[in-house]
C-alpha positions in Angstrom: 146.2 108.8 106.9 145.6 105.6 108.7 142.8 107.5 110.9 141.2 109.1 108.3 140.9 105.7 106.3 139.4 104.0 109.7 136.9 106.9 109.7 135.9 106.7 106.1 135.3 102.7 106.3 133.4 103.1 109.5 131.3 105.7 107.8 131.1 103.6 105.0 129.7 100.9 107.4 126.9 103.4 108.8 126.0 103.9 105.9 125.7 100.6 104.5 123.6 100.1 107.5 121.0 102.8 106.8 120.7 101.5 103.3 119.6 98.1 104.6 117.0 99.7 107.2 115.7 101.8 104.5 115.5 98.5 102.2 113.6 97.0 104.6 111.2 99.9 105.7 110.3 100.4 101.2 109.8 96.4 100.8 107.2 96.5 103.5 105.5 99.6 102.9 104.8 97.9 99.5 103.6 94.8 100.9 101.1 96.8 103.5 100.2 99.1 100.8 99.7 96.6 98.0 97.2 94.5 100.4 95.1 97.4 101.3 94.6 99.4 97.3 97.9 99.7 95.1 98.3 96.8 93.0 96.7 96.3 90.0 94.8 92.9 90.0 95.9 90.1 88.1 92.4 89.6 86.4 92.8 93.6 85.3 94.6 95.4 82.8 95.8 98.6 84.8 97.1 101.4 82.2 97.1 104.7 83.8 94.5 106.1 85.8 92.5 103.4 83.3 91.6 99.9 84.6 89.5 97.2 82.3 88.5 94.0 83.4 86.0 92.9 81.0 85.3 89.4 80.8 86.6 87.4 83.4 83.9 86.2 85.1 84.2 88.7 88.6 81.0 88.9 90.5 82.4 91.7 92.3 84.7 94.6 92.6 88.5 93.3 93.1 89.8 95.1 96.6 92.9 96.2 95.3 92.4 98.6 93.0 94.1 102.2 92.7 92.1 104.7 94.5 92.5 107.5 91.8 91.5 105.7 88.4 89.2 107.3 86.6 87.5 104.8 84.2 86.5 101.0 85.4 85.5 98.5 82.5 83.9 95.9 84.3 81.6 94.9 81.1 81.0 90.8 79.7 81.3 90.0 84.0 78.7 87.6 86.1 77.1 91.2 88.3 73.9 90.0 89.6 72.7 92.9 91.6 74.0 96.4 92.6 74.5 97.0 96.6 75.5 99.2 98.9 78.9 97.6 99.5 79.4 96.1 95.5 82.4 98.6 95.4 84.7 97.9 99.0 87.1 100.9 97.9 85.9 104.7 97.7 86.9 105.9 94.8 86.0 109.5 94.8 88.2 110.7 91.2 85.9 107.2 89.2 83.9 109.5 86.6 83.1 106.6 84.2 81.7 103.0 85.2 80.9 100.3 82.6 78.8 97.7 84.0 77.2 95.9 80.6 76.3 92.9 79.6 76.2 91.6 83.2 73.0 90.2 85.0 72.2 93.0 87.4 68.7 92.7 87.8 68.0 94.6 90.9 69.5 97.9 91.8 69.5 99.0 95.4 69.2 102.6 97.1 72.7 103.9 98.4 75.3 101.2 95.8 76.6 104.0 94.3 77.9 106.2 98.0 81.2 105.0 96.9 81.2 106.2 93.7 79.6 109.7 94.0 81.4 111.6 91.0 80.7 109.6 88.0 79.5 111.6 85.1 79.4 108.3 82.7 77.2 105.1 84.0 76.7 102.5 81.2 73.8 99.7 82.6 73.2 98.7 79.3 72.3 94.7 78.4 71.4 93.8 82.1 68.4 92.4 83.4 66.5 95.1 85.2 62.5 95.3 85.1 61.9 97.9 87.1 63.3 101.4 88.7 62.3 102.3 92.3 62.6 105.5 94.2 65.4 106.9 94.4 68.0 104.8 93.0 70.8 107.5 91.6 70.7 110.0 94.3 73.9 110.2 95.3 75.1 110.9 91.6 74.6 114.1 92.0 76.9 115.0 89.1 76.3 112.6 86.6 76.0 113.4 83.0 75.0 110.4 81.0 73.3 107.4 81.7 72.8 104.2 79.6 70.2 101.8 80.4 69.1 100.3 77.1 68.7 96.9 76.0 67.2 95.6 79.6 63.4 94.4 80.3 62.4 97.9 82.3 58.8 98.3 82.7 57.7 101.0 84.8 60.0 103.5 86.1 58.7 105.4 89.6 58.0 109.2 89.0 61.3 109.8 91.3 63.8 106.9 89.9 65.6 109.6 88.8 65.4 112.1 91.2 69.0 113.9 92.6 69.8 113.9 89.1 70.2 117.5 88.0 72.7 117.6 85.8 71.9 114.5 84.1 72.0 115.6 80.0 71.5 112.2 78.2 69.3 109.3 79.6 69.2 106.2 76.6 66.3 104.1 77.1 66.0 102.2 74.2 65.1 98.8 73.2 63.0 98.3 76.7 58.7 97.4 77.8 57.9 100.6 78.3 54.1 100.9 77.4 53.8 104.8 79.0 56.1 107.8 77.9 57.7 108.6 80.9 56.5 112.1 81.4 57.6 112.7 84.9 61.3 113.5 83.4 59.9 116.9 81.7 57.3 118.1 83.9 56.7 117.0 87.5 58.2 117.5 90.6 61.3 115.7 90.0 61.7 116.8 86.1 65.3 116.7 85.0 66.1 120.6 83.6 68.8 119.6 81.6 68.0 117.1 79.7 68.1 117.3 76.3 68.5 114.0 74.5 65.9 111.0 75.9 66.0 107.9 73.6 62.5 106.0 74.3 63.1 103.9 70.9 61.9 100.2 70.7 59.8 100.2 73.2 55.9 99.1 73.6 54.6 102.5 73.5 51.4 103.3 71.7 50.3 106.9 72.7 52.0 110.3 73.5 50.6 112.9 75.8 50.5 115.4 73.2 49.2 118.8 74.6 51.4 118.5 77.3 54.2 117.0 75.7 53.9 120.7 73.3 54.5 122.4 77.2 58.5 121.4 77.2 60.9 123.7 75.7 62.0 122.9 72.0 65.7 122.5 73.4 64.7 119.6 75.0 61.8 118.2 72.3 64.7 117.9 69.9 66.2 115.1 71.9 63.4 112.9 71.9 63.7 110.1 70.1 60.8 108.3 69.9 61.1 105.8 66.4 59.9 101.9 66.5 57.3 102.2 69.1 53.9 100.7 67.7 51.9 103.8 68.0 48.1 104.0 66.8 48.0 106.3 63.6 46.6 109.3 64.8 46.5 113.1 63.0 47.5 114.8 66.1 50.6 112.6 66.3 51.3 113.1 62.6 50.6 116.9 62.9 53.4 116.9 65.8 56.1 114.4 63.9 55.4 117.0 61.3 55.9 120.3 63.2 59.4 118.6 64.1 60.5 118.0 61.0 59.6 121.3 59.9 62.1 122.3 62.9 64.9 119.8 61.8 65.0 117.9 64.8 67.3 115.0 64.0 65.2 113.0 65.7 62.7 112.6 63.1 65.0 114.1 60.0 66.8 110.9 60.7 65.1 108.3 61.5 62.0 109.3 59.2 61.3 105.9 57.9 61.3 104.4 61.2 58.3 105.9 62.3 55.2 103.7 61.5 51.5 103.1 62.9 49.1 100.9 63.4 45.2 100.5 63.0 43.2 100.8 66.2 41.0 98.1 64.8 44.2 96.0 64.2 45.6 95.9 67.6 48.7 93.2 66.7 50.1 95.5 64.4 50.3 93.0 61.8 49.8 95.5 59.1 52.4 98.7 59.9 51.8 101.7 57.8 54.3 104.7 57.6 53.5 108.1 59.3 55.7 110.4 57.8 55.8 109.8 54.1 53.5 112.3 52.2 50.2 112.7 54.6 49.4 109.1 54.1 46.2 109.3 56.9 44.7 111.6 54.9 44.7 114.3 57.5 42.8 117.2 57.5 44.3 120.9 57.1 42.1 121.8 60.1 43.5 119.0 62.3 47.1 120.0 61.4 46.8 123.7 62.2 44.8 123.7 65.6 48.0 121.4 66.6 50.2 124.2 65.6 47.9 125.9 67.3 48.4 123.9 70.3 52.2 123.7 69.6 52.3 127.6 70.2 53.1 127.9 66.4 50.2 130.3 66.3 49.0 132.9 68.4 45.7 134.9 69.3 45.5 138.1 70.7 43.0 140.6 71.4 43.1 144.3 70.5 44.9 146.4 73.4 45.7 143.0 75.3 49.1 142.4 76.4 50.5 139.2 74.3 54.6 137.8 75.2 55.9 135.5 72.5 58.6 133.2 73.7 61.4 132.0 71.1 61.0 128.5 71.2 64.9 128.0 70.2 66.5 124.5 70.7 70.1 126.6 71.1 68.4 129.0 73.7 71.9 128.4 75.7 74.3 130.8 77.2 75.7 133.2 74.5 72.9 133.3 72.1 71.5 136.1 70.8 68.0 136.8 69.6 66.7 139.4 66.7 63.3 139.3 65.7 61.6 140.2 62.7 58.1 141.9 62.5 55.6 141.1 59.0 56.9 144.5 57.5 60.4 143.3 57.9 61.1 145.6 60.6 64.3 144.5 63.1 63.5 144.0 66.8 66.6 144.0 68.6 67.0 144.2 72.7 67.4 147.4 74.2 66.4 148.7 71.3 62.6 148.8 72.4 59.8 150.9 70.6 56.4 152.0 71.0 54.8 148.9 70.4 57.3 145.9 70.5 59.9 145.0 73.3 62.3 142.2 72.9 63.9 141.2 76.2 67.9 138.8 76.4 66.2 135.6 76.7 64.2 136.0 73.4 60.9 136.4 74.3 58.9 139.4 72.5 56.5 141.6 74.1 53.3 143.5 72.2 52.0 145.7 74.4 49.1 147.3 72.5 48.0 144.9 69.6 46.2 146.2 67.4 44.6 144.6 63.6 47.6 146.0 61.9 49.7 143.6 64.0 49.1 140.5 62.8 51.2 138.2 60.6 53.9 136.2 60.7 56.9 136.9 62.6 60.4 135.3 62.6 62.6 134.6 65.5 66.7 134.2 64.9 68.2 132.6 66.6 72.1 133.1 66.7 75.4 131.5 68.4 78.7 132.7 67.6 80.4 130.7 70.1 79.0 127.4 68.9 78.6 129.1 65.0 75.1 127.9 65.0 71.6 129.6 63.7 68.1 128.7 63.7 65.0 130.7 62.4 61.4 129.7 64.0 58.9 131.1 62.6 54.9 132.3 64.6 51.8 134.0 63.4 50.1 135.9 65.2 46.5 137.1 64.7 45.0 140.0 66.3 41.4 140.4 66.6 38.5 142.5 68.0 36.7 140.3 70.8 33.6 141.7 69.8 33.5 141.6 66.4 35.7 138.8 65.4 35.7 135.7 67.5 37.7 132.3 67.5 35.4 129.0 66.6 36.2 127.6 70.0 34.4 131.6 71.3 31.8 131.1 68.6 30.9 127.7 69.7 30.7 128.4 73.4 27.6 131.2 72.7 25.8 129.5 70.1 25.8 126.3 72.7 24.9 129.2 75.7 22.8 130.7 73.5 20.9 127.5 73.1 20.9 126.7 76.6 19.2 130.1 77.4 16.7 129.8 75.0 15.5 126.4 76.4 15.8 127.4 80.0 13.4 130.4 79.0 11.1 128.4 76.9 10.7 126.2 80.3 9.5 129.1 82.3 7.3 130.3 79.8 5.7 127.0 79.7 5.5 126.3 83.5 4.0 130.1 84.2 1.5 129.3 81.5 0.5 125.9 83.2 0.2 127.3 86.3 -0.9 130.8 86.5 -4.1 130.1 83.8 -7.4 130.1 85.0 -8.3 127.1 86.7 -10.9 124.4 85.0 -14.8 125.4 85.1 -15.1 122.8 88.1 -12.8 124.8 90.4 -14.3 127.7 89.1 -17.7 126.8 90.0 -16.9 125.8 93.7 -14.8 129.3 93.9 -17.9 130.7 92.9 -19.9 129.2 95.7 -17.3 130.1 98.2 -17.1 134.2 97.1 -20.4 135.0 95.5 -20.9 137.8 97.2 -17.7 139.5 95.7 -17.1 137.9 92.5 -20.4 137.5 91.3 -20.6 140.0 88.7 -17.2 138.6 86.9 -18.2 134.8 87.6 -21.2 135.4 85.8 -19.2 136.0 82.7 -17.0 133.2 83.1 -19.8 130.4 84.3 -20.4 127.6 81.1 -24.7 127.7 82.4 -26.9 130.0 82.1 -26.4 132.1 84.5 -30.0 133.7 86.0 -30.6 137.6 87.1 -28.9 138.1 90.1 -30.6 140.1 93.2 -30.6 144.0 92.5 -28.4 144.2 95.9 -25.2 142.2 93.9 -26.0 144.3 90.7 -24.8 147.2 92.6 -22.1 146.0 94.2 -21.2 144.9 91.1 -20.7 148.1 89.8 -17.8 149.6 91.2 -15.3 147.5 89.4 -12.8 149.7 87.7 -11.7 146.8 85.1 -13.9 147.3 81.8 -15.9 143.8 81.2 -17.7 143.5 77.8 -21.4 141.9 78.3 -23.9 140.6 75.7 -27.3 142.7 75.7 -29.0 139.6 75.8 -28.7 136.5 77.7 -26.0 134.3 76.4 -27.3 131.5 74.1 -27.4 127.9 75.3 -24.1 126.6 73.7 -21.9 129.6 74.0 -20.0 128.2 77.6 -20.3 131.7 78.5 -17.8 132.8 75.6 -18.9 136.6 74.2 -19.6 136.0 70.7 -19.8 139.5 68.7 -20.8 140.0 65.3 -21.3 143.2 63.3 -24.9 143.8 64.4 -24.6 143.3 67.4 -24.6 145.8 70.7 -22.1 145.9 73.4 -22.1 147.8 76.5 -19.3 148.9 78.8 -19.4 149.4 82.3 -18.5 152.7 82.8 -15.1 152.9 85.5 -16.6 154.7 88.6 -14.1 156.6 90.4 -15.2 154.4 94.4 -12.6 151.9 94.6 -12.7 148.5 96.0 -10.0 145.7 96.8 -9.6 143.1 94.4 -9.7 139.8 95.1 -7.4 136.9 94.4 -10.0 135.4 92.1 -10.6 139.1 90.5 -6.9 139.6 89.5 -6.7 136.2 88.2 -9.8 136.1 85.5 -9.0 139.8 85.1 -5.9 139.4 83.7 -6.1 136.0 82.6 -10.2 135.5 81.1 -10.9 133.4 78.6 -13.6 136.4 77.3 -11.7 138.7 74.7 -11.0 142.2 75.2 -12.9 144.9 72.7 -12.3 148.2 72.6 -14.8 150.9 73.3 -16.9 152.3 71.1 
């Protein structure tokens, strides 16, 4: 028993041992640990995988922060500027990141490689003026970014660029004075995008026409209330088109949309641009924006024509029925003779004809998100030939005109120079070729011309052109001119079949004599 009782204390002792090693070994692993990224900091409230430490004046990142938070609050701080070593730790699991209400006022390329799966960045309330090229690159899956309520200017055509999956971008209450296009169409346009808040800004024009290019699924999302623009139809015409679509960004912020005179460049005198047509614009001006707007449609008789549904729930799972002017269904693979209606939505004619046109309406359908929406096109079919647009009708009548004028030229410049020439350059023509156009410049000379030698009479006569002569000698006054009256005689020289070349000057008067042709008697 006595052994047995030895061994057990002695164990007992070992063991006690090992417990004070292991002691040891846990109290410095958490000292080593806690130094390097375990703790959470004593200016942070640490709950979770959630860490906030919102006002309390940190002009950096504390160092010892868990590695596998998710969401950082580091809003109400003193941030001046964003670099490439603002975070120390990598915190690859961080998916949200609230900076606001700093004064960050310069952002530079690569200060978010530590942080390369957020999908929530808030920069509101900062102090940034401009965005360079690239500065969110390495966010690669971000969803949602907030930058509103800062001084931004200009933004660089690639500021954004990396960002594909970027859905929401807030850029309100900024001095912007240019709709930044570059996010719809341009090498770095962001595909899926669908909500762009440009409110408050300076902005006083929209590129229209090709703002009408971008899919209605993202046009729904822009938000464009409280800039100063001028009052202009075609911006009226498309505020109104969206309403007519429901997008909530005008349905809900309809009074917030105002304009200003071009002549009153202060705005000091705002007037409202969406309460009952009050620029007076013309029905004219609205439609050829629909027109533009691809609300309407033109198509020619036998010509292909593809009709896209211009759905702002054109997502995955929807489902697309169209339906023809005599309420006919147009399903996919259900395809007929005329119409074809492919998955995505669009419809294909393939041989329009007059009987065609009218208005056709596109449904729009979503079980899985239980929405609906019905957009409604007309489209006119017409015979190229027979029924032309105005823009077709104005193009001929202008080349029409054009032709006309350019003809009208020639005519005028072959009549000033291939007439006769004056009696002076006739006269010394006649001294340099009498002996072969003396018969025909004795017509044409303004003196009294006298009997020529019997040798040039005969010559003279085998002209085949027919020349009218006087019996008598011309009468003082007459220039030469023919002068017939009722009584009077005229004689033809007979064509005799000898032949003999023309010259220049005998083509010319032929053709071109001041003496008037008569018909034999």
């Amino acid at each position: 028993m006595s052994l047995s009782c030895q061994t057990i204390s002695t164990r007992l002792g070992v063991l006690k041992l090992n417990c004070k090693g292991l002691l040891c070994l846990l109290v410095f692993t958490i000292s080593v640990c806690g130094s390097a990224s375990g703790l959470c900091p004593t200016a942070c409230i640490c709950a979770s995988d959630i860490v906030s430490c919102t006002n309390k004046n940190l002009s950096r990142v504390p160092g010892t922060l868990f590695k596998f938070i998710k969401r950082l609050d580091l809003s109400y701080n003193r941030i001046a500027f964003l670099e490439p070593e603002w975070v120390p730790v990598f915190f690859d699991k961080l998916n949200t990141l609230i900076i606001n209400h700093n004064s960050i006022s310069s952002i530079i390329t690569g200060s978010f490689s530590t942080t390369p799966n957020l999908k929530y960045l808030d920069l509101s309330s900062n102090n940034l003026k401009t965005l360079g090229s690239p500065l969110f690159q390495e966010l690669r899956v971000l969803e949602v970014l907030l930058l509103y309520n800062n001084q931004i200017t200009q933004i660089d055509s690639a500021a954004f660029g990396g960002l594909y999956k970027l859905q929401k971008l807030y850029l309100c209450c900024n001095s912007l004075s240019h709709f930044p296009l570059d996010l719809y169409i341009g090498k770095h346009k962001l595909t899926e995008l669908v909500l762009l808040d440009i409110s408050y800004n300076h902005i006083q024009s929209v590129p229209i026409q090709r703002i009408s290019l971008v899919p209605a699924k993202q046009l729904s999302g822009i938000y464009l209330h409280g800039n100063p623009f001028y009052c202009d139809c075609t911006l009226y015409s498309m505020l109104i088109y969206w309403y007519h679509r429901h997008f909530n960004s005008v349905m809900d912020f309809k009074n917030e949309y105002a304009c200003v005179l071009r002549s009153d460049p202060k705005g000091s005198n705002k007037l409202p641009l969406l309460h009952d047509n009050f620029l007076n614009c013309s029905e004219s001006t609205i439609n050829v924006s629909f027109h533009a707007f691809g609300f309407i449609h033109e198509a020619q008789i036998g010509e292909r024509l593809i009709v896209h549904c211009d759905s702002k729930i054109s997502d995955a799972g929807t489902y697309f029925i169209w339906v023809s002017p005599d309420n006919r269904l147009l399903e996919p693979d259900k395809d007929t003779d005329t119409f074809k209606v492919f998955h995505n939505g669009s419809l294909e004619i393939i041989d329009p004809q007059l009987e065609d046109s009218g208005l056709y309406s596109c449904i729009a359908i979503n079980k899985r998100r239980l929405l609906n929406e019905t957009i409604e096109v007309r489209i006119n079919v017409s015979n190229f030939t027979v029924n032309r647009s105005h823009a077709h009708e104005a193009f001929n009548t202008a080349f029409t005109t054009l032709a006309a004028c350019v003809a009208s030229i020639i005519l005028v410049l072959l009549y000033l120079y291939l007439t006769p020439c004056p009696c002076q350059c006739k006269t010394r023509r006649r001294k340099r070729k009498l002996p072969q156009s003396s018969a025909h410049s004795s017509i044409l000379n303004s003196t009294p011309s006298q009997d020529p030698p019997a040798d040039e009479k005969k010559s003279s006569s085998g002209k085949r052109v027919v020349f009218l002569e006087p019996v008598n000698e011309p009468k003082q006054g007459q220039n030469g001119k023919v002068r017939l009256f009722p009584k009077e005689t005229v004689i033809a020289e007979s064509i005799l079949k000898t032949t003999r070349a023309k010259s220049d000057s005998d083509s010319v008067n032929s053709v071109f004599s001041d003496t008037p042709f008569m018909p034999s008697s």
